[in-house]
C-alpha positions as CSV (number, residue, x, y, z in Angstrom):
1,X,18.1,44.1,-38.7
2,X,14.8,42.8,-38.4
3,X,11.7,44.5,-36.9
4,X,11.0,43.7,-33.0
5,X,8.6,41.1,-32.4
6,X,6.7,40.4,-29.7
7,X,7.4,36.4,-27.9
8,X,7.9,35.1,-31.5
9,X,5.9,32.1,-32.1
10,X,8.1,29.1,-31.7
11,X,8.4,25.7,-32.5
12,X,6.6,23.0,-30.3
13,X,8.9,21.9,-27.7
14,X,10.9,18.6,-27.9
15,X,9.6,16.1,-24.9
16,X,12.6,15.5,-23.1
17,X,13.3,11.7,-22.0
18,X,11.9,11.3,-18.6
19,X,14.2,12.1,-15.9
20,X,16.9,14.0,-18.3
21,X,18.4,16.7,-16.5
22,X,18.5,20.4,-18.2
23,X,20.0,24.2,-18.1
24,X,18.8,27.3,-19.1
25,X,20.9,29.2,-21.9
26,X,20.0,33.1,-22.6
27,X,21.7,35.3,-25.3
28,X,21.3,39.0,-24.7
29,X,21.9,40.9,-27.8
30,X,21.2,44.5,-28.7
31,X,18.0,44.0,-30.2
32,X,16.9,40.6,-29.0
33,X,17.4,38.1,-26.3
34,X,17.4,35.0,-26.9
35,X,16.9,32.1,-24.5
36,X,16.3,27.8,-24.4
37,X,16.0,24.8,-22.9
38,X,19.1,22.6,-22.9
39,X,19.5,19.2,-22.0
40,X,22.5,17.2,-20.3
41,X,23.5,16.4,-24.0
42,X,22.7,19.8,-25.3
43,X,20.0,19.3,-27.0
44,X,17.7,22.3,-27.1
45,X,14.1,21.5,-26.7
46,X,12.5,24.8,-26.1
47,X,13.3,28.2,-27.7
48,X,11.9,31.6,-27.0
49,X,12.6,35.1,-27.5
50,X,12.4,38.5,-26.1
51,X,12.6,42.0,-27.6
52,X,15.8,43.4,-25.2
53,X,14.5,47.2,-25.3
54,X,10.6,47.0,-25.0
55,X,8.6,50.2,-24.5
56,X,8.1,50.5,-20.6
57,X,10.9,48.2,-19.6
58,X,14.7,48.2,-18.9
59,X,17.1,45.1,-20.9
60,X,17.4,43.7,-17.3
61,X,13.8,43.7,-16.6
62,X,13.1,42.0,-20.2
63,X,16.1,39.9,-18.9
64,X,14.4,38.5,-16.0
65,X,10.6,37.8,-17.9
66,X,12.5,35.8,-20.0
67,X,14.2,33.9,-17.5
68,X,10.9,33.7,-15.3
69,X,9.2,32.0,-18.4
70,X,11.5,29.7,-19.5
71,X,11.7,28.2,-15.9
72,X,7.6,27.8,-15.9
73,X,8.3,26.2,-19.0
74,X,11.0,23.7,-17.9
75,X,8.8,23.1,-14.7
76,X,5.9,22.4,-17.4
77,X,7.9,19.7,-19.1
78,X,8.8,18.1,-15.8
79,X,12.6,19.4,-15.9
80,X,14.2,20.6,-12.8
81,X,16.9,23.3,-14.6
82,X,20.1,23.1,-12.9
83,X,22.0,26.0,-13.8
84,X,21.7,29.3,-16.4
85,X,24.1,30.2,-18.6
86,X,24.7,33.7,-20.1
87,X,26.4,35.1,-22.9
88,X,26.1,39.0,-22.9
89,X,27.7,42.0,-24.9
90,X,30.5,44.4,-22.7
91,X,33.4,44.2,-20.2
92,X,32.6,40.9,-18.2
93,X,34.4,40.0,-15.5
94,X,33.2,36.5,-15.8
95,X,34.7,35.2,-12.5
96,X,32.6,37.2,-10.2
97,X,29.9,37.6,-13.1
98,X,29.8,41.7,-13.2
99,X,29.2,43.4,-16.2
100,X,31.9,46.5,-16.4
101,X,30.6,48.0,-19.2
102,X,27.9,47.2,-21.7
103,X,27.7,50.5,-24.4
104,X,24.9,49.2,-25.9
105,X,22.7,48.0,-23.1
106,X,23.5,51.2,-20.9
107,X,25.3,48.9,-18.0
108,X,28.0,50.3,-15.5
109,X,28.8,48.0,-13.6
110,X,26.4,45.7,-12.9
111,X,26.1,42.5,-10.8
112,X,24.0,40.6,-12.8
113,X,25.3,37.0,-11.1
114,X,24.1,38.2,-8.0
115,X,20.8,39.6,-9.4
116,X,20.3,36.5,-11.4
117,X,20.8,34.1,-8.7
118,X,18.4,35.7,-6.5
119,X,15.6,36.1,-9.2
120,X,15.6,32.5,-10.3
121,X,17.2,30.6,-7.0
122,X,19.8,29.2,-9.3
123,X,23.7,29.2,-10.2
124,X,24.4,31.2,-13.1
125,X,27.7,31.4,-15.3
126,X,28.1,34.4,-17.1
127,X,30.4,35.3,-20.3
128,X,30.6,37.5,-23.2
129,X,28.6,36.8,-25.7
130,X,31.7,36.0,-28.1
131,X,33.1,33.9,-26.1
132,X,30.2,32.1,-25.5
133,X,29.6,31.8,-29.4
134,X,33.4,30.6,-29.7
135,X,32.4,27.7,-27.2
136,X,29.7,26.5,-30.0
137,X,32.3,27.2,-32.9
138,X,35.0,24.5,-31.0
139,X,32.6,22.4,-30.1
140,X,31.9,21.5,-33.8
141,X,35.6,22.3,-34.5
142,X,37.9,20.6,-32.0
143,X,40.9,20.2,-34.5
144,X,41.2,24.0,-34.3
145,X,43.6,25.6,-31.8
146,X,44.1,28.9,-33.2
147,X,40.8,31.0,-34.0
148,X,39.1,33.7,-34.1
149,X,35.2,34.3,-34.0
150,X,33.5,37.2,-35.2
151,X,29.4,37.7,-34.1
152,X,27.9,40.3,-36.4
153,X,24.5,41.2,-35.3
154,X,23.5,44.3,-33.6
155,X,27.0,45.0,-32.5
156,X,30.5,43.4,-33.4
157,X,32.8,41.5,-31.5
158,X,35.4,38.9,-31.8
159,X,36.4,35.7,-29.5
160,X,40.5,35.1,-29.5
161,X,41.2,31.6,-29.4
162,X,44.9,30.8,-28.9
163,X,46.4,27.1,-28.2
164,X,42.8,26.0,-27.9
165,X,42.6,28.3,-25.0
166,X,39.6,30.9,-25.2
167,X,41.4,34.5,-24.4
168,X,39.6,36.5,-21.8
169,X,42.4,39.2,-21.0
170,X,43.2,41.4,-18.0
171,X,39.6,42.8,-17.5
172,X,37.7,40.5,-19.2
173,X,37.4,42.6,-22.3
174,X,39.6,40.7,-24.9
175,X,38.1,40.9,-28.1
176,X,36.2,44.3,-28.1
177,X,36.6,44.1,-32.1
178,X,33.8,46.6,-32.5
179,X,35.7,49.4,-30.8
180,X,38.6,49.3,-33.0
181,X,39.3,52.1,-35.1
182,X,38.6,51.2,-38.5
183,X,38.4,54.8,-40.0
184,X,40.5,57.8,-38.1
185,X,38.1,60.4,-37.0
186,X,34.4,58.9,-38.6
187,X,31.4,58.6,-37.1
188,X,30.4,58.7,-33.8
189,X,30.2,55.5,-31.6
190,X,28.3,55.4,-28.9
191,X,31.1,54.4,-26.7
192,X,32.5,58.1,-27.0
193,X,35.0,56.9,-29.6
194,X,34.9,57.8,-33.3
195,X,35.6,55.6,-36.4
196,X,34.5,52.4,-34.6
197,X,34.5,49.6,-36.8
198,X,30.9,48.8,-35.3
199,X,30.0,51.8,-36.6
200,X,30.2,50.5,-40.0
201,X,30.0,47.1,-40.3
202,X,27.3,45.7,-37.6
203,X,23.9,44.8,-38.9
204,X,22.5,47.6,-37.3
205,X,25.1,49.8,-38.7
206,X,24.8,49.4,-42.0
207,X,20.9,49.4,-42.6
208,X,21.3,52.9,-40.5
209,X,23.8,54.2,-43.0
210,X,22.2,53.1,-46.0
211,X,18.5,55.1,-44.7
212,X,21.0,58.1,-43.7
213,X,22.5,58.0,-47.3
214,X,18.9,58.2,-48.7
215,X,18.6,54.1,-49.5
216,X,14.9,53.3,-49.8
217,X,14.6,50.0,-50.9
218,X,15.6,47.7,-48.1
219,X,13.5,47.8,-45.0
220,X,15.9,45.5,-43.3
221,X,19.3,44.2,-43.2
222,X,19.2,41.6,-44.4
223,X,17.8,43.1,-47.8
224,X,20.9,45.1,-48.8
225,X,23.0,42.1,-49.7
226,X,20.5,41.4,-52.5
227,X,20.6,44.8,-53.9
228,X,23.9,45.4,-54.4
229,X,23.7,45.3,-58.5
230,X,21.0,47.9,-58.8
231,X,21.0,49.9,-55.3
232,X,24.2,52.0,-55.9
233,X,23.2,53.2,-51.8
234,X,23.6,49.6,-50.8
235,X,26.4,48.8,-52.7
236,X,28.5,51.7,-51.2
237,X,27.5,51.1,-47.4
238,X,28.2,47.4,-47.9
239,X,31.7,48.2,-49.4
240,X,32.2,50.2,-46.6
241,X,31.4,47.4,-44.3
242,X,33.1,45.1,-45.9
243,X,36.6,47.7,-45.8
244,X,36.2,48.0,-42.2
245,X,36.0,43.9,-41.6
246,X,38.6,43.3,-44.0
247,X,41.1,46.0,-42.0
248,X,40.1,45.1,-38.5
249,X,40.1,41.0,-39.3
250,X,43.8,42.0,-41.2
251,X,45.3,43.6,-38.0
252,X,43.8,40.7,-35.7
253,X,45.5,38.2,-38.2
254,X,49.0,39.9,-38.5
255,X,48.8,40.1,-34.5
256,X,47.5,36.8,-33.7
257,X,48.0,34.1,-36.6
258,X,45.0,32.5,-36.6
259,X,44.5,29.5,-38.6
260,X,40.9,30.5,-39.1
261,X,38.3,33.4,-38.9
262,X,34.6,32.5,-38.5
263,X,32.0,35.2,-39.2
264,X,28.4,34.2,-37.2
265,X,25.7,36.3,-36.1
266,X,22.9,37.3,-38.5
267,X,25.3,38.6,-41.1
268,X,26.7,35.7,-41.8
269,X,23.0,35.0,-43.4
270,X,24.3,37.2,-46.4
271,X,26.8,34.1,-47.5
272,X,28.8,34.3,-50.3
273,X,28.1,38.2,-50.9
274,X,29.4,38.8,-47.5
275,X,32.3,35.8,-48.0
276,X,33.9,36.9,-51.0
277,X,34.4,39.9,-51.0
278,X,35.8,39.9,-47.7
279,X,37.9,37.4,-48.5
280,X,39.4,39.4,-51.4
281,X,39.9,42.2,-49.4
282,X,41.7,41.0,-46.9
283,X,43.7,38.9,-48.6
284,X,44.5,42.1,-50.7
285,X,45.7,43.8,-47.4
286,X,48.0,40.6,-46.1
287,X,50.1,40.1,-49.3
288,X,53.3,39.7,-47.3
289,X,51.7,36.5,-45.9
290,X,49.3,33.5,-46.4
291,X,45.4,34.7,-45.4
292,X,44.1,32.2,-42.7
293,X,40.9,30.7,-44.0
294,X,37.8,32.9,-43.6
295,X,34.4,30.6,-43.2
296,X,30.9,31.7,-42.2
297,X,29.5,30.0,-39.2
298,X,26.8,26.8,-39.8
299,X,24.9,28.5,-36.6
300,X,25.1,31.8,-37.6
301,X,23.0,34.0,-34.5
302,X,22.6,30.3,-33.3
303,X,26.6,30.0,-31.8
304,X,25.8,32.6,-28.7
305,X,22.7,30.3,-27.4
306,X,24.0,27.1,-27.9
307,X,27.7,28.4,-26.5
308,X,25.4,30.0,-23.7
309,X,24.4,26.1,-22.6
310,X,27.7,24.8,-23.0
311,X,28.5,27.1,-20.2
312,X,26.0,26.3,-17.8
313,X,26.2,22.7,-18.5
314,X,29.9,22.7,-17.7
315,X,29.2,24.3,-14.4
316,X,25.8,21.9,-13.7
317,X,25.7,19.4,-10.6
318,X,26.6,16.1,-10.8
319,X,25.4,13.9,-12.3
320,X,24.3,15.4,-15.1
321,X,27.3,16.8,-16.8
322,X,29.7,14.2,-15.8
323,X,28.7,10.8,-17.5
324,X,27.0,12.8,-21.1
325,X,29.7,15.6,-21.2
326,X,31.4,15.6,-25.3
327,X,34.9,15.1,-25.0
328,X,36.3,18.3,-26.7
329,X,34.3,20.5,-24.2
330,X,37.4,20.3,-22.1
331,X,39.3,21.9,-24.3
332,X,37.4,25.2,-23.3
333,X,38.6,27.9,-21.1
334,X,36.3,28.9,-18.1
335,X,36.2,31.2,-14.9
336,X,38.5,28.2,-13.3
337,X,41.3,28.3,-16.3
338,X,43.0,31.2,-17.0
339,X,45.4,31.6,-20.0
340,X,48.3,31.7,-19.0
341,X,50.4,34.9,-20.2
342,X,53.7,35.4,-21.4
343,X,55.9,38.4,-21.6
């Protein structure tokens, strides 16, 4: 996990073709949020970041800055923003945009359409932050009916994708991977449960186990990967990780046949010392059938963001999102398509 930083110096913006219309994207995450400026051909030109808990303020409140600034911005580069799209961690009832429960945000059922809208004076669309990710991942993959996407970051979660259909379930809170058990009676979860897979195998989770264990080496996350031949601390938290991933992505597959498993989020970053061994494991645990192909995401933490704008520009105006909209985009499921369940 990386240290906070304060507005992280970005990139100049892109300049925009004059008269291009645009959306703003936002990614709320457990440590960061992240937020851009998309254009009708979802192209980001702006990119900016805010810490989500900052001393003195709430995730909401950090919420709304960001928001606030990138709509100066857009107004700076002579956009008109159209609509905001928002991927967040929890129970979302996307259709009327209420967050049910978000563990690691500390949200009970929040409005945060309605709070949104008022703030910024413009349509939001809001998802989980999976699903939202799994709307990048088929946009780059639109031969793929059957997946499954896997964000690693702070927390862990997992977006089902079955006959090209994103699954929402009953409640909105389909693919809560990081609240399966992955070992009976562990350690606690913030959620009240114990044994949480998140609780082993999120980014977050595994640099706090490896400092509880008495690892000194790595400062961050991302460090532990490289350590694994001399650290015998890293090695052993990352094994555990890796047990936990390998169990929980086994039961998904033996449930839900996917032809393929994406890993993104910032593990993925740790490549083929996440990738392998994974691999091995599971396929270790599903020898009474063929593995379905496990791959790491090209976007890695990139998927929510860019997922994020997919969804707002799917909801834009016209004419903006009619003439420049990519073909396969219609292949995603929305507030307006429901899978349709069988019993």
């Amino acid at each position: 996990m990386n240290p906070i930083r304060h507005q992280t110096p970005q990139a100049p913006a892109k300049s925009p073709k004059e008269g291009t219309g645009s959306v703003l994207a936002v990614d709320i995450g457990g440590t960061t949020i992240k937020g851009g400026i998309f254009t009708s051909t979802s192209q980001q030109i702006l990119h900016r970041t805010r810490p989500t808990f900052e001393s003195g303020h709430t995730p909401l409140e950090n919420l709304l800055h960001l928001l606030h600034l990138l709509r100066r911005e857009a107004n700076n580069l002579g956009l008109e923003p159209q609509t905001v799209g928002i991927g967040t961690p929890g129970f979302v009832d996307s259709s009327r945009g209420i967050i049910r429960y978000a563990a690691n945000l500390g949200w009970h059922d929040i409005n945060l359409r309605a709070l949104l809208q008022e703030a910024v004076a413009l349509p939001v669309v809001i998802d989980h932050d999976a699903r939202a990710a799994a709307r990048a991942e088929l946009n780059i993959r639109p031969h793929l009916q059957d997946l499954i996407v896997i964000p690693i970051g702070t927390g862990v979660a997992a977006a089902i994708i079955t006959q090209g259909r994103i699954v929402s379930g009953y409640e909105g809170a389909a693919g809560e991977f990081g609240h399966t058990i992955s070992v009976p009676d562990g350690e606690p979860c913030p959620c009240g449960q114990k044994g949480c897979l998140e609780t082993y195998a999120s980014a977050s989770a595994i640099l706090r186990r490896y400092r509880a264990a008495g690892g000194t080496q790595a400062h961050h996350t991302s460090e532990i990967p490289t350590l694994l031949n001399t650290d015998r601390v890293a090695a052993h938290v990352w094994a555990d990780a890796i047990a936990a991933l390998a169990t929980g992505i086994s039961n998904l597959t033996a449930v839900l046949d996917p032809q393929e498993v994406v890993i993104s989020g910032g593990l993925a970053r740790a490549g083929n010392n996440l990738l392998h061994p994974l691999r091995t494991a599971i396929t270790q645990r599903l020898q009474w059938r063929r593995t379905p192909t496990i791959s790491l995401s090209n976007m890695a933490s990139r998927a929510g963001l860019q997922g994020a704008a997919l969804m707002a520009l799917d909801q834009a105006t016209p004419p903006h999102n009619q003439s420049t909209r990519a073909p396969n985009r219609t292949q995603l499921t929305n507030e307006r398509r429901r899978p349709t369940i069988t019993r």
